[in-house]
N, C-alpha and C positions, 0 to 999 in steps of 0.2 A: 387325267385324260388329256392326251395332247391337243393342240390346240387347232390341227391339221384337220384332226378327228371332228372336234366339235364345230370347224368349218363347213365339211363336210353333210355332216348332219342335219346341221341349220341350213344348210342350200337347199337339198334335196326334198327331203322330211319334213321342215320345217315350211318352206314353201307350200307343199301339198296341205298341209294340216289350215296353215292359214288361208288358201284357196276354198276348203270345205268351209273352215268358219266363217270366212264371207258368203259363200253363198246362203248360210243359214240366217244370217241374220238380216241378210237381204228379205229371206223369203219372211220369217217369222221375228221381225224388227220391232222391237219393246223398247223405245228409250224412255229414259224419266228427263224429267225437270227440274229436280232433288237440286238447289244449288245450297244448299247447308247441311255439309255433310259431318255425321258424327264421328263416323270409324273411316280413316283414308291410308289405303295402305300405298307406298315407296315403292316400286321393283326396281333395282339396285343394284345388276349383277356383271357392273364392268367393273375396272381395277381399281386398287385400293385409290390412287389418286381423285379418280372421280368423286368417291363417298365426300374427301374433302371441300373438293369444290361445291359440291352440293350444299354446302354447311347452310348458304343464304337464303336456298329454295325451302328447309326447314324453319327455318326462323320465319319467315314470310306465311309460310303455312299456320305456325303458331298464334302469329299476330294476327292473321286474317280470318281462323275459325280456331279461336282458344278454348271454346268447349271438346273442339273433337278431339279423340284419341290418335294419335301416328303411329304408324308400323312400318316396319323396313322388313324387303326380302333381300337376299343376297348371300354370294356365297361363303362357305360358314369358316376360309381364311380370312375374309376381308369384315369375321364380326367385331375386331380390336378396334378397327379405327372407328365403326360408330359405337362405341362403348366410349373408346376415349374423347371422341368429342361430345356426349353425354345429351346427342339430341333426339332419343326415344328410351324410353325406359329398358333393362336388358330384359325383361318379359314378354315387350312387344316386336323385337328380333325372331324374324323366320329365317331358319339361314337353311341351305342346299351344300353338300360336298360334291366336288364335280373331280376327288384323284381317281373315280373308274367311272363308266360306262353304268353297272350293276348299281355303285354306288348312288348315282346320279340319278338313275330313272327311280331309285328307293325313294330319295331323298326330295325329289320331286314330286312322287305321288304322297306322299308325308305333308310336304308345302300346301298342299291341294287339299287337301282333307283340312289341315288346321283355319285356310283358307277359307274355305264354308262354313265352317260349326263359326269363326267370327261374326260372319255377314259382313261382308264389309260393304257398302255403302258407293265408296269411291276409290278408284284406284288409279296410281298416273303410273306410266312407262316412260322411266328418263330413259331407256337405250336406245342406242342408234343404229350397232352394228351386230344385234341378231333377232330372230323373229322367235325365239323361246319364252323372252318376256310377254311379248305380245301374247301369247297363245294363252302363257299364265295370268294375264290380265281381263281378257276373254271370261276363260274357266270360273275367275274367284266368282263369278256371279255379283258384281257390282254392278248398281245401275250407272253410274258415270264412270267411262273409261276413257281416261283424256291420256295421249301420246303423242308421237312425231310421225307425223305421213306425207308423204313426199308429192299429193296432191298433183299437179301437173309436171313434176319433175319425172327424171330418170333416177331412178336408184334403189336403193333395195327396197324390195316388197315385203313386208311386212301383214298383208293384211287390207282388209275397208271397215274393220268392223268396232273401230274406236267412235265411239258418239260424241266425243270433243278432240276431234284431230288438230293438230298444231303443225304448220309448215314449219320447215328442220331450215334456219337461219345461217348459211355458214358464214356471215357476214360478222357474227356476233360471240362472244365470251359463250361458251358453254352454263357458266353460271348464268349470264343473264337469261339464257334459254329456258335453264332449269324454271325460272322463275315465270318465265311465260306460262309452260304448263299449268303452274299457280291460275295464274290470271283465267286461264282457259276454263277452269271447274265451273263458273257462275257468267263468262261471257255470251252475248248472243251475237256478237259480231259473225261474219262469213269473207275467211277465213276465222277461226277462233283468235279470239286475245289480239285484237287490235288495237296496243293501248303506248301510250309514250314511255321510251326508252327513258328513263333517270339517267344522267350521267352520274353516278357515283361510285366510290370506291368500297369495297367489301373487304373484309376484316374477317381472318380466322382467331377466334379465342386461343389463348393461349392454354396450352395443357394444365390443368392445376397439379402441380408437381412441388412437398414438401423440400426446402434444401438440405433437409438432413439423409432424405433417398436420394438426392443427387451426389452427395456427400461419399456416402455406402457406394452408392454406383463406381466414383471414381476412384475412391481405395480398392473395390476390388480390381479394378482394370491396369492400375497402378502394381498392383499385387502380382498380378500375369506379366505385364510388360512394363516392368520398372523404368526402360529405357526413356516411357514415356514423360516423366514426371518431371514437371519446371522446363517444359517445350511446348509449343504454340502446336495443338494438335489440328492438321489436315484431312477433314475423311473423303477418300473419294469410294465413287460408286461405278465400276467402271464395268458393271453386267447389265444385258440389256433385257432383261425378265421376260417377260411372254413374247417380244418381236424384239427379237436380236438385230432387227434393221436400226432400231434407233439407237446403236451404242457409238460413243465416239470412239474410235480405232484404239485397238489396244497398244501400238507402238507408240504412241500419241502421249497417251495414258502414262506407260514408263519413260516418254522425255520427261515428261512435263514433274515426276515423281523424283526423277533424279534432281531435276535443278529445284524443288524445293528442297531435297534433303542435304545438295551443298549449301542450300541456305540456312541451316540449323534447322527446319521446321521436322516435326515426327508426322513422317504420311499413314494412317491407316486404310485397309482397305476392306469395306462393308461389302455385306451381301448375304444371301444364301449357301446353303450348302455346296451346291451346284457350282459356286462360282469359286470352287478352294484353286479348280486350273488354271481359269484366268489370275487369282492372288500370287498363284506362285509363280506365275511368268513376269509377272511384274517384280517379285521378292528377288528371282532370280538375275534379274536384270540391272536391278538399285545394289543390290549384294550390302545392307547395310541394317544394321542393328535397329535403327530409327524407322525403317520402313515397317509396320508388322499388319499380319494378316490376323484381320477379323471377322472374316467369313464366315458364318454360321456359328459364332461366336452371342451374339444375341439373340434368345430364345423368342423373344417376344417386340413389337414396336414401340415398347413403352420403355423397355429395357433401351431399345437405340434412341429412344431421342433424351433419355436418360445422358446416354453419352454425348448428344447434340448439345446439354445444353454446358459443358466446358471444353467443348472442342471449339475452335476457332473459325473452321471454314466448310464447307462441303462443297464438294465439284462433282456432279453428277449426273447420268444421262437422264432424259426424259422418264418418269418413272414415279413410283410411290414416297419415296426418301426426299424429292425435291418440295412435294406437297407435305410433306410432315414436317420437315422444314419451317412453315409455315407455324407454326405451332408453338416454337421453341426459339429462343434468342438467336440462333446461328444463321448467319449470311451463307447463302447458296450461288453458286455459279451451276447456269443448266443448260445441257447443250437439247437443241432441239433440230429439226431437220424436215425428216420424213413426216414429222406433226409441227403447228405452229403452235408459239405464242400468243399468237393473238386469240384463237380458242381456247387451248387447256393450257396455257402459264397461270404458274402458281399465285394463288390472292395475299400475296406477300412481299411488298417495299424492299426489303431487305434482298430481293431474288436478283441478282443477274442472268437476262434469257438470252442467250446466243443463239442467232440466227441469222444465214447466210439470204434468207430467201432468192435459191438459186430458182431459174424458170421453171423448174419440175415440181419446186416445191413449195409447200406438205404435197405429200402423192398418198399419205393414210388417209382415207375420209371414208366416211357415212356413205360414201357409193362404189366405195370397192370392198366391201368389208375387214378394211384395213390388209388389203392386199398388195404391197407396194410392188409397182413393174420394177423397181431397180434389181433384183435377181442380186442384191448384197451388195450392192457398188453405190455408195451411200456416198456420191460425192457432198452431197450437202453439210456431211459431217465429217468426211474427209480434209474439207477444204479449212476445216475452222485448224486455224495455225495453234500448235501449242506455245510458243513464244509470244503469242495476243493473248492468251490464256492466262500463261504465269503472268503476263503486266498486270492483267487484271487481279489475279487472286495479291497480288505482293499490295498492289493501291488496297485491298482489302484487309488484309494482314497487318500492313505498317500507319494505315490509317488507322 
């Protein structure tokens, strides 16, 4: 389902549905006091990069109620990365398909139903930017429903009918927000979760990966493109997946591709399937053996960070790959723009975040439903020089 579509829907539809659910609960208002909750389900259904960052609001959860059981919903592409980071059993995965319209409303009243035979108890809404979570947070019939509401702010309506509502922080790491939610389930502050920021640093686990499947991984890829083998491999990511505004320019892309491949280095180039026409404008461009296209080449996330972990670099736009990143030995450079760093930059030392912070930007937020005015003219990401690029990947490379 595109994602115009699913805009669309959530404005209108979604709007309406949460206008009726407030007035209901306004009229016939049941909140509990339940602050030791047994069963707490996760609703989960932004891109795969978010499931990452989240990693520290689970762990806090564990720590804080180690009797209760955790559940995650979310959609059922994005169920590898919580399998791979191994922070709910894969039993207690509800996941949703969202490739059609039919599929989705199936897949959703499926959600719904397994949602009640649980009971669950307590349910948090990490989204920001649509009101379908909300509505399925509502539905599960939990007595505590703690999420983000924008309380005297302007910005998307969501609803009134969360009984632990949390003011949306844009001052703050998305991770540490996550974690507010946390705080909020047993808080009695007004606003919820009034409590002292930690300064600390968060830490994604590293994938537990045997070296003998690393091993197999690289003879087969070795096997496809021999060219590659006793060369310092490059991956870049140069598709911008669900908002094509955050990609850095693809001419960019093939400078910056050719002066590594005068440098000896072998550049491959990740992604989906969708992205074999940006691969080949780049192949076309470098015209060299060392350059090879990997697009849709990797069936699986586990499969590419397989290859993350003897490849040498990743340069890549805002996106899932920079957070998976995170996981696996390899240094990332990441261009960002229309979203900042200081919110969703990956929980990984090893990350280089470029960012121009031009006046306009981030212009993606939680009150335009990641609608950016730029109409594609993305100087924020224009502007970043590919000649400051390579300095940087080479100080990576040769350090």
């Amino acid at each position: 389902m595109k994602i115009e579509t699913q805009r669309f829907i959530d404005r209108y539809v979604g709007t309406l549905i949460c206008r009726l659910f407030s007035m209901y609960y306004r009229l016939f208002k049941k909140d509990s006091d339940t602050v030791e909750p047994q069963k707490i389900l996760i609703i989960l259904l932004s891109e795969m990069g978010a499931l990452v960052l989240a990693h520290p609001m689970f762990q806090r959860l564990k720590e804080k109620y180690p009797r209760s059981d955790l559940y995650v919903m979310l959609f059922e592409k994005n169920r590898e990365v919580v399998e791979l980071l191994g922070i709910v059993p894969a039993k207690n995965i509800i996941t949703i398909k969202d490739s059609s319209m039919l599929t989705f409303i199936r897949d959703t009243q499926n959600g719904l139903s397994r949602m009640r035979k649980l009971k669950f108890d307590t349910v948090i809404d990490c989204e920001l930017f649509s009101r379908i979570s909300s509505i399925l947070a509502f539905l599960s019939g939990a007595a505590v429903r703690v999420g983000f509401h924008p309380h005297t702010q302007e910005g998307l309506y969501r609803g009134n009918f969360m009984n632990r509502p949390v003011p949306y922080n844009p001052y703050h790491h998305i991770s540490r927000q996550f974690l507010t939610l946390v705080e909020a389930i047993d808080s009695e502050t007004h606003p919820r979760a009034k409590h002292e920021v930690v300064d600390q640093i968060f830490e994604i686990p590293a994938i537990r990966i045997e070296a003998q499947e690393i091993e197999n991984e690289r003879k087969n890829l070795f096997a496809e493109a021999p060219e590659l083998e006793d060369k310092k491999i490059v991956l870049i990511y140069p598709g911008g997946g669900l908002l094509p505004i955050r990609a850095w320019p693809l001419e960019n892309y093939c400078t910056l591709t050719e002066e590594l491949l005068n440098r000896g280095y072998a550049v491959c180039i990740i992604g989906l399937n969708q992205d074999k026409e940006i691969a080949r404008l780049i192949l076309s461009h470098s015209s060299s053996r060392n350059c090879v296209d990997l697009t849709g080449y990797t069936k699986t996330i586990r499969q590419l960070m397989l290859i993350f972990h003897f490849s040498s670099l990743l340069i890549t736009n805002d996106g899932g790959p920079g957070h998976f990143a995170a996981m696996t030995p390899i240094p990332a450079i990441i261009f960002y723009g229309p979203e900042t760093p200081a919110l969703y930059g990956p929980l990984d030392e090893k990350a280089l975040n470029i960012f121009l912070g031009l006046s306009c930007s981030p212009c993606v937020t939680a009150y335009n439903h990641r609608n950016s005015p730029c109409d594609g003219d993305n100087l924020c990401l224009k502007k970043i020089n590919p000649n400051e690029v390579l300095a940087h990947a080479l100080e990576i490379l040769e350090g």
